[in-house]
Structure formats: C-alpha cells, structure tokens
N, C-alpha and C positions, 0 to 999 in steps of 0.2 A: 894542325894540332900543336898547343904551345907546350911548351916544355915542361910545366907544371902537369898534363894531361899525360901526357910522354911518362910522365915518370909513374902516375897513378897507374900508368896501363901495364906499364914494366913492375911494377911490384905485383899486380893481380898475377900477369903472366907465374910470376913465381910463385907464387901462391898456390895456383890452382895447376901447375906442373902442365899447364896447356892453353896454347893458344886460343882453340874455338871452347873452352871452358872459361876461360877471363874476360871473351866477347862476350858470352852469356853473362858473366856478372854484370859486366858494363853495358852492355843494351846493345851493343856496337856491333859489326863482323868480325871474322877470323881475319880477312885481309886489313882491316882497318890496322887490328893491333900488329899485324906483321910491318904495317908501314912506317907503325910509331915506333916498334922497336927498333927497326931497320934504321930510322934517322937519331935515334937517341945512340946507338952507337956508334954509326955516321961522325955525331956532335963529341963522342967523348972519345972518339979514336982506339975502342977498344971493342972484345968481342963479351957481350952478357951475358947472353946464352947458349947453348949446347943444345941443339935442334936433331932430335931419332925422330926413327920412326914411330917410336912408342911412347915418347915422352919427350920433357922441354928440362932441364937442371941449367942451374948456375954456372958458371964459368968462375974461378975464381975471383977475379976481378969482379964479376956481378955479386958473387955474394959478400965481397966488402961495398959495394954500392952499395945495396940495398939495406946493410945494417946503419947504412950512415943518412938515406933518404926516407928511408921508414919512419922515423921520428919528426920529422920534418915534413912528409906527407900529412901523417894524422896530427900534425900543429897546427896545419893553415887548414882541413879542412873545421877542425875545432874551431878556431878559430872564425874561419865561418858561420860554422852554427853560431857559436853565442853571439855572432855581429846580429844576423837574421833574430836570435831570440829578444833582444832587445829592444828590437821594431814591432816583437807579437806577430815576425812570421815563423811559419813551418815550413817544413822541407824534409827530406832524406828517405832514409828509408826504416819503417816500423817493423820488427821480426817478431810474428805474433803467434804463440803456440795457442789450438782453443779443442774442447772436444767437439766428436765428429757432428753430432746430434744439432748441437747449436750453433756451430758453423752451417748447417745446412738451412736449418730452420729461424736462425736470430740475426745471423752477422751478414746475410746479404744485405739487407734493406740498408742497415748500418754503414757499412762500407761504401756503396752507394752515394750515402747522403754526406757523408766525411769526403768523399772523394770532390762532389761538386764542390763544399766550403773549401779544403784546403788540394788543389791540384797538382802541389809541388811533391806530395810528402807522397810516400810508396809505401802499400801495406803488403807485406809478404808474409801469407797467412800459410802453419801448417795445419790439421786438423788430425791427430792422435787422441784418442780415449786412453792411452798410457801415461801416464803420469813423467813426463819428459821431464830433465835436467836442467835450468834453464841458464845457468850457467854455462856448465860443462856445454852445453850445447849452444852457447850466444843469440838466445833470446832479449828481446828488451822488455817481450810483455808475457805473461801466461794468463789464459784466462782460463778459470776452473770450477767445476763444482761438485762438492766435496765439505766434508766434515773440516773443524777446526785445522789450520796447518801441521804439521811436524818437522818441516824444514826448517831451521832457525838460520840459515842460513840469509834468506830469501825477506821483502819487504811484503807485505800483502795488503789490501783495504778490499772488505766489506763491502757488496754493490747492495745484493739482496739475499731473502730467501728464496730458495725454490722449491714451493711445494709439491709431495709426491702423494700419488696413487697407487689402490692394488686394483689392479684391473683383471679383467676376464672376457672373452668374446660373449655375448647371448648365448651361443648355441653350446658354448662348454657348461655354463651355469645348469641347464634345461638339461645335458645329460649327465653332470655331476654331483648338482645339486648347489645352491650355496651356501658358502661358511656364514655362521654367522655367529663366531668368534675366533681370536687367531688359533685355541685349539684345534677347528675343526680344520685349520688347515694341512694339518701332518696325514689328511689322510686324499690329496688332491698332490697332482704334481705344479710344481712351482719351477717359473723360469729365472736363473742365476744370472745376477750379474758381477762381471767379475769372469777370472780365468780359473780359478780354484776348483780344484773336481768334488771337496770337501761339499762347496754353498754356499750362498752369502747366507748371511744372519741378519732375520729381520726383527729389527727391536721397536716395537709396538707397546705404546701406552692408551691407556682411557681414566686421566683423574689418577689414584693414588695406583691401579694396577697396570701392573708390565707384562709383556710376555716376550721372549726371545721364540723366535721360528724358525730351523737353517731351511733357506729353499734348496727343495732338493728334487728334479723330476729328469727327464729327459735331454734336456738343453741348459748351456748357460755360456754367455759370451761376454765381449766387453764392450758391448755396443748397444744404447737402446734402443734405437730404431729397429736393430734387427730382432731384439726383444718383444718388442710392440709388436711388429709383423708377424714372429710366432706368435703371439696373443691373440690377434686379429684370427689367426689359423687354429685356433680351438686347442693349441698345444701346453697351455698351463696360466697358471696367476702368474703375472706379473708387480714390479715394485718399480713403478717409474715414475721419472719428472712428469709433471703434468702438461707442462708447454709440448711433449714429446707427442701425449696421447691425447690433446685437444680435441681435433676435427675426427678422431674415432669414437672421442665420449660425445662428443655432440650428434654425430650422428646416430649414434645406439649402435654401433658396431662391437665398440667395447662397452662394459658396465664399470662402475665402481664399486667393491665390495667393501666391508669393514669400514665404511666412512666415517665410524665414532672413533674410529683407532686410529690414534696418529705417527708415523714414525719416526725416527730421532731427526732431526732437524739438520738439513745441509745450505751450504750459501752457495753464491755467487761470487766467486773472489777475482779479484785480480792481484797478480803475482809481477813482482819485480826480481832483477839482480838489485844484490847490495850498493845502487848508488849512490853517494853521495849528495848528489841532488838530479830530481827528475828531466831526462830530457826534456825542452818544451813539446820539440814532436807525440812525446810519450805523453807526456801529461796533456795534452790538448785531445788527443785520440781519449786516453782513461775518462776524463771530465764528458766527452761528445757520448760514450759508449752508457757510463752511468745515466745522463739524463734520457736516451732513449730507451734505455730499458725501462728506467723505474717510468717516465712519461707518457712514452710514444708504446712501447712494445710489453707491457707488465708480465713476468714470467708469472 
C-alpha cells in the first residue's frame, strides 16, 4: 500500500474511532488497515493511535497529523475527480436517500442498468419514508415524492408527476358499500398515511368543487406498501401512488373508487445539497434515472 493509501486509511481509522469500521468503509479487512497503520507509523517514527479495547483515539501527534493531511487527502482525491470528469468518466461513490415504496418497486431495474453503463461509480442507497436531512446527514442525492419543497435550503428538479388513487379491496366495497362522493366518505374507515393520530387530509377536486376529508379509520402508517396490503385486507380506502397499487388494480384485487376526483398533485423530485456545481457522478445517475422513468418505467 502506497503512502497516499496509508494515509486515506489512517484518517477513516479516525474517523470511524475503529479499525474493522474504516475496513468497512474501505471495502478492505481489519488486518489490512492495521498493516497500513502499522507501517505509516513505522515511516513517521511516531505512535498515531491509542489502541483499547473499546475503541481506537488519536495520540496527540495523530491528531496534529491528520489536521494537516486532511486537507491534502480531499485535494488530490478532488482532484481526481475533476481529472476523470473531464474525460466524461464516472467514479466514486453516489449516497442516495429514496422512499421505501420506490426503492423496492422503481430503483432496482435502474441501478441494475446504471451499474452495467458506469462500473466504477458506487450507489449506496438508503430507503426511509422519513423525510431525512440531507445535508445534516451527507447525502448527495434525495430522491422524493411529495408536494412542492419547503427546504430552501436544498436544490431540487422536477422528474414527473405521480399520479394517486383511492382504492378499496372488492370485498370491502360489497360489504360497505361504495362512495360515490368524497362525502360519503366520512362514513367508511380510511387508511392514514403519515404518523399523525389526528389523519391525513385528503383534498379532492372535480372542476370548480373541493372537498377536504381527514382519513380517519383503524390504521395509519408511513409506508404505502404496507398501506396497500391493509387495503388488499378489506381494512379501509386507501390514497396511494398508483405505481404502488398497479398489479392489485389490474388484477381486481383492488378497485378504484372516486375516479372523477382528483387529488392535489404530488411530483417526483430529486433533491440536492447546496452545490455549487453538480458532481458528474451525480448528475450522470440524475440525467440516467429521469430518462428511465419518464421512458423505460412511466410512474
């Protein structure tokens, strides 16, 4: 391992306050990185780190190292990149926050086919339905769906819409009856989504009339799949993406009720930190993931 390797390994180590923790970042073993530390201090004649049983800390001497290779680590690997982005290659690593629904159902294929075009670049995907920080948390991408932003913090572009349904099993319609306007729905249990014990509120138009509805019944989570599947279970109307409940409405599992009524309009966004200018990594994944939705995968 060259000394430039040596020193990336010695700062993860600090970083992640453990050996078989900074192997994990690095793809590498626990012994690798004990070997690299072992001869980077070897080379500088001093000791870096303070080795428990419970954890790995600085040595003083280490922690003026690393305030002085720090800087100089993330230059040359910059460095790097903009060499690579100039030739129109990719590389590194993508840290992609997306919800659970469409990471399950949308972003396999995608990833897949990103992966064969570009093999260098690494997509480390989380999949939360929470509305993550993606700052605070060192994201490069968010992908979301969701009404207009309110972070102003944050960059975002517009991929698509995605449109929703109110759905019902068959056999709840046959012993509930169905609505056949948003009034009738105050008298049917409705599945929430969202954590709120209050209800979401569904705001339903037809032409110039409106109607707010809070759903309010037995259940309410923040996940639609598991939404849908109470739906499938005869346990209330639902308000979900459509890509969620495809092959239940196709198969007549679920119905679509109210379909003259349409509800407030949510997108497809992708979410940035404030950069300056787009990684190419970044923006080559954003550009690959827009034309397979809107082309190959139409929500």
């Amino acid at each position: 391992m060259g000394e430039i390797e040596s020193i990336r390994t010695f700062l993860a180590v600090a970083e992640q306050r453990s050996f078989t923790a900074a192997a994990r970042q690095l793809a590498t073993t626990p012994a690798s990185v004990t070997r690299a530390i072992a001869a980077l201090e070897e080379q500088l004649g001093v000791q870096l780190l303070l080795r428990t049983t419970r954890q790995v800390s600085l040595t003083s001497a280490g922690a003026v190292y690393a305030a002085r290779v720090a800087p100089l680590a993330e230059a040359l690997a910059q460095a790097a990149e903009e060499t690579r982005e100039q030739h129109g290659l990719t590389s590194g690593l993508i840290r992609i926050s997306a919800p659970v629904s469409l990471g399950l159902k949308v972003l396999p294929a995608i990833l897949s086919q990103f992966a064969a075009i570009h093999p260098q670049t690494h997509v480390s995907l989380n999949l939360s339905d929470s509305f993550v920080d993606i700052v605070e948390e060192d994201y490069d991408l968010a992908i979301r769906i969701s009404g207009p932003p309110s972070d102003k913090s944050t960059v975002w572009r517009k991929i698509c819409k995605v449109p929703r349904v109110l759905v019902a099993s068959a056999a709840f319609l046959r012993a509930k009856g169905t609505p056949r306007t948003p009034d009738d729905l105050a008298a049917l249990p409705c599945l929430s989504y969202g954590q709120q014990a209050q209800g979401e509120l569904w705001e339903l138009s037809k032409g110039a009339s409106r109607r707010v509805h809070r759903a309010k019944g037995g259940f309410s989570a923040n996940n639609g799949d598991l939404l849908a599947s109470l739906a499938v279970n005869g346990e209330g109307i639902a308000l979900l993406p459509r890509f969620i409940v495809e092959e239940e409405l196709a198969s007549g599992v679920l119905v679509q009720i109210l379909d003259d009524w349409n509800p407030v309009e949510i997108w497809l966004t992708l979410y940035y930190p404030p950069y300056e200018r787009l990684p190419l990594r970044v923006a080559t994944f954003s550009d690959f993931f827009e034309v397979h939705v809107k082309e190959t995968r139409p929500l």
